[in-house]
Phi, psi and omega in degrees: 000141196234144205213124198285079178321072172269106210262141186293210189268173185260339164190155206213153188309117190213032149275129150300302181291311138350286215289287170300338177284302167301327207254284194326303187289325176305317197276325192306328180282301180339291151039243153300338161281004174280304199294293179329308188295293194320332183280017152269307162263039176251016182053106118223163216270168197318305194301317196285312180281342172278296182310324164299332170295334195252353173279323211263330141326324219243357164258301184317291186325319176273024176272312179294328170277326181303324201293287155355271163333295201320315203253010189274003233220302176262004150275252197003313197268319158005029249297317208270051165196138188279149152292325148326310234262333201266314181292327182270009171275290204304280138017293186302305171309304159315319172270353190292335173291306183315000000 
């Protein structure tokens, strides 16, 4: 019988106040992406709705570099990861954003 090593994440958010600040700008965009579906169904126009849209992008994303930042510092500092290894996990993370 073989017993499985289950290992968590290597790192994870652990300012509180980071930690409250990101579930804040998450919930606003939740938000804004609430209003969008109601400006769809009120009709309403295409220019109104793109612009909402485009504010609940332009919160996820700087939600997703807060996050980032947040963690960058000990993903760098990660002793038991090569620096190849640690730029293209960053390098992935970053583009996964564009």
């Amino acid at each position: 019988m073989s017993t499985k090593t289950v290992v968590g994440p290597t790192h994870v958010l652990t300012d509180q106040q980071q930690l409250d600040a990101l579930t804040k700008r998450l919930k606003r965009a939740h938000g804004q992406l609430g209003a969008v579906v109601r400006m769809l169904d009120e009709g309403r126009t295409c220019e109104e709705i793109v612009m909402q849209m485009a504010a609940v992008g332009k919160a996820i994303n700087t939600a997703a570099f807060t996050l980032i930042a947040a963690n960058l510092k000990s993903c760098i500092e990660d002793s038991s990861k090569d620096a190849e290894a640690i730029t293209e996990k960053l390098q992935k993370l970053f583009l996964s954003l564009a």
